[in-house]
C-alpha positions in Angstrom: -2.8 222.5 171.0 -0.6 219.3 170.3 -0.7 216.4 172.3 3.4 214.7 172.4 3.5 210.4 173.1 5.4 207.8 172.8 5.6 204.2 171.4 7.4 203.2 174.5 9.7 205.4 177.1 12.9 206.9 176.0 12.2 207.3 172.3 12.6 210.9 172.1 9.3 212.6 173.1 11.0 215.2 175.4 13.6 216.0 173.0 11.1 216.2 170.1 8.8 218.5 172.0 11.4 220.7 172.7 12.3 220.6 169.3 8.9 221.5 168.3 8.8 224.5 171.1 11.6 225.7 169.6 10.0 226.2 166.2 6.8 227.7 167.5 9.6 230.4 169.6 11.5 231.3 165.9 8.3 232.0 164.5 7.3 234.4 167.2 4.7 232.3 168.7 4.0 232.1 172.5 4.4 228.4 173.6 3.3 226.8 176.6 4.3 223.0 177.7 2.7 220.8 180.0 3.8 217.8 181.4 0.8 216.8 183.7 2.8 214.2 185.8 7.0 214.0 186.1 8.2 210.7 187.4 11.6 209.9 188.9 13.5 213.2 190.4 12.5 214.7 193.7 11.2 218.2 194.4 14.7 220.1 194.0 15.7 218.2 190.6 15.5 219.4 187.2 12.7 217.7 185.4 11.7 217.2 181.7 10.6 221.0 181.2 13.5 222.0 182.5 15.0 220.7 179.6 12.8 221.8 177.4 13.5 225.2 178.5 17.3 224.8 178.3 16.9 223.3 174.9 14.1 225.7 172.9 13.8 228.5 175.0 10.1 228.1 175.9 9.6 229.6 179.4 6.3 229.0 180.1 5.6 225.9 181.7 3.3 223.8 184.1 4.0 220.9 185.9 1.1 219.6 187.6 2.3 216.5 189.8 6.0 215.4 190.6 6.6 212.1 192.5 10.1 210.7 193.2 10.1 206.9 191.9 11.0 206.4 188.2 7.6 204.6 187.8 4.2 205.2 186.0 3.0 208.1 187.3 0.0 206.6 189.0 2.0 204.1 190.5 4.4 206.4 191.9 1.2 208.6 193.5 -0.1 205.8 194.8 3.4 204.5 196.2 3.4 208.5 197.8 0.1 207.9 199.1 -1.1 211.0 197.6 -4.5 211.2 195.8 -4.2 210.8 192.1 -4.4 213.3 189.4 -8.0 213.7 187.6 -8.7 214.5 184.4 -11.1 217.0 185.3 -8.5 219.3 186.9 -6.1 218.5 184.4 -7.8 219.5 181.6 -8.9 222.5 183.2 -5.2 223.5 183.7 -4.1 222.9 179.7 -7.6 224.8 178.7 -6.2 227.6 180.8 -2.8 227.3 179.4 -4.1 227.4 175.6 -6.5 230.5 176.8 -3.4 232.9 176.7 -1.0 231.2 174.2 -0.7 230.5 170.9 0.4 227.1 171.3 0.6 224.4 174.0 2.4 221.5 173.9 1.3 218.4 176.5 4.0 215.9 176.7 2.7 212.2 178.4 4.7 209.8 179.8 5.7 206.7 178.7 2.9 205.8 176.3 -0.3 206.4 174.8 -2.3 204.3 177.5 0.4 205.1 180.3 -2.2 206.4 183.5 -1.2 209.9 184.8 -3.5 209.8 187.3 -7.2 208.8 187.3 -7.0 208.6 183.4 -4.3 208.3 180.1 -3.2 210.7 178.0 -5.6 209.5 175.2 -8.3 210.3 177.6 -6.8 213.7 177.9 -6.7 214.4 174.3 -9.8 212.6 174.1 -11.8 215.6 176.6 -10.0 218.0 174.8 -10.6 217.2 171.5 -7.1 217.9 170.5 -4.4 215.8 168.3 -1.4 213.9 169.2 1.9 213.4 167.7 3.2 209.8 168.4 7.1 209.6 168.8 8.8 206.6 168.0 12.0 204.4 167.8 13.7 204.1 165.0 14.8 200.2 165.0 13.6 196.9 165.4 10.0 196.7 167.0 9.1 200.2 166.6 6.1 198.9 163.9 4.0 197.1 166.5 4.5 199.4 168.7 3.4 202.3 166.4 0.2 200.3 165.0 -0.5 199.4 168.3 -0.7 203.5 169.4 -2.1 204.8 165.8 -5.2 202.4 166.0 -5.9 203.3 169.8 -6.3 206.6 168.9 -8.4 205.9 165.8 -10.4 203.5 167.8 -11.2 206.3 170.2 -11.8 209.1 167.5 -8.8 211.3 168.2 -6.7 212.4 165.5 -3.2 211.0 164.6 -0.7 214.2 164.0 1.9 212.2 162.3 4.9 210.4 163.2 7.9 211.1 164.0 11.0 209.3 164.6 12.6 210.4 167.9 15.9 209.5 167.6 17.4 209.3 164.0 20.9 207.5 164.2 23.7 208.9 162.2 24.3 205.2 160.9 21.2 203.9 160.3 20.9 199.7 160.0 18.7 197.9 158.0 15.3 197.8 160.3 15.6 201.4 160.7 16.0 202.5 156.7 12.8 200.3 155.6 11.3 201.2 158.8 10.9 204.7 157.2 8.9 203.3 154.5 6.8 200.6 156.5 6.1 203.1 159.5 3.2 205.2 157.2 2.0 202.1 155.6 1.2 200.2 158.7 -0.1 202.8 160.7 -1.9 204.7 158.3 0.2 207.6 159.7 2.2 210.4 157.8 6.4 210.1 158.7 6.2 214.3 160.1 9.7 214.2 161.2 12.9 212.9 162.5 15.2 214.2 165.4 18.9 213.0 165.4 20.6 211.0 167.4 21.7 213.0 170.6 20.0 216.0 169.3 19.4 216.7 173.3 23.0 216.9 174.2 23.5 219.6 171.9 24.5 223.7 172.5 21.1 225.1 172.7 21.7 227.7 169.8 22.8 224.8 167.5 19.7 222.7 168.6 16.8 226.1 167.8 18.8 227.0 164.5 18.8 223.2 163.5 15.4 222.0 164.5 12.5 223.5 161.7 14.5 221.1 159.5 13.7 217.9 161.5 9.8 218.9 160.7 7.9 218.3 157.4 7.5 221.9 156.4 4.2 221.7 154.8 3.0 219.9 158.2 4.6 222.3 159.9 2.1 224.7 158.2 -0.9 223.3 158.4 0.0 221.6 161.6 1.2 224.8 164.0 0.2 227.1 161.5 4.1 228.7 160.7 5.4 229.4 157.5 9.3 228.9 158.0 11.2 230.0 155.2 13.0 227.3 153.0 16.4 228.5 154.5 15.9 227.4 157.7 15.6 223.4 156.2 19.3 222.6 156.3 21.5 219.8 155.9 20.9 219.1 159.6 17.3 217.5 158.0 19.3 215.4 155.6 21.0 214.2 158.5 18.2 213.2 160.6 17.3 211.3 157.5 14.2 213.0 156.7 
């Protein structure tokens, strides 16, 4: 079980879970995603697993609570006036998931400390004792924001997977080349990966042949437990500036 945040909304985490589903797929795992809450589409809209599905092929999915306003998702239930999600019942639905596959990815929203309910998603991975990948921005700002995330896990015991950069551009600037050197030294946090730049937008063959290289492979290994071979780390890697 992986746990998928974000410094921020919009740095990548959709994108770079789907990346990650698709990795688990080419190795022949079974994957799962959950994205407890979706904010801002209504009932008949494709959602962020939707394109996770279109993008890595993972079809198993669970969606817990939608609600229409492009808010926080406790904001938007309470906005709905519909009771707010617990983390009793949501855990109990991503145990369930990770009883029957081999691995389960639970993207948040927003941030770290974003409420999806009654609780964060660090209180999720918290009760579940599992670890979480933080995804970040590539420029200016993107080092407070990541200290700021990798000490309120550490402060509450749960285990930093890495970093990784959620949206690489093709022509980096100056914040974002030294960010990749000051992003593990401020956070105490190993650079895992980076995706590239509108990664999201493309084919979906391109994007599941392209994406074991935006992963470290030896944290790819000891982190989902998958031994790519060295072929499938491209020049798409080199690209994403990894």
């Amino acid at each position: 079980m992986l746990f998928v945040t974000g410094t921020s909304t919009e740095v990548g985490k959709t994108v770079t879970t789907a990346a990650l589903g698709a990795v688990g797929c080419a190795a022949g795992l079974s994957v799962a995603v959950c994205k407890p809450a979706q904010t801002g589409v209504t009932a008949t809209e494709p959602g962020d697993l939707a394109a996770i599905t279109t993008l890595s092929g993972v079809t198993r999915t669970l969606e817990i609570a939608r609600y229409p306003d492009p808010l926080a998702p406790a904001t938007a239930a309470r906005r709905c006036g519909v009771p707010f999600l617990t983390l009793t019942e949501t855990a109990s639905a991503v145990a369930a998931l990770a009883a029957t596959a081999d691995l389960v990815l639970v993207e948040g929203a927003g941030g770290l400390l974003v409420r999806l309910g009654e609780f964060t998603l660090l209180d999720l991975a918290r009760e579940l004792a599992a670890p979480v990948l933080v995804v970040a921005a590539s420029g200016l700002g993107t080092l407070n924001h990541s200290e700021l995330t990798t000490r309120a896990l550490r402060q509450e015991g749960v285990r930093c997977a890495g970093l990784v950069v959620g949206s690489w551009p093709e022509q980096p600037d100056l914040a974002t080349r030294t960010n990749r050197t000051d992003l593990p030294r401020v956070t105490g946090a190993e650079l895992v990966g980076a995706v590239p730049a509108g990664a999201g937008s493309w084919p979906p063959p391109r994007f599941r042949a392209a994406a074991p290289g935006w992963f470290d492979r030896e944290w790819i290994r000891q982190q989902l437990g998958i031994h790519p071979p060295a072929d499938e780390f491209r020049a798409e890697r080199a690209a994403a500036g990894a």
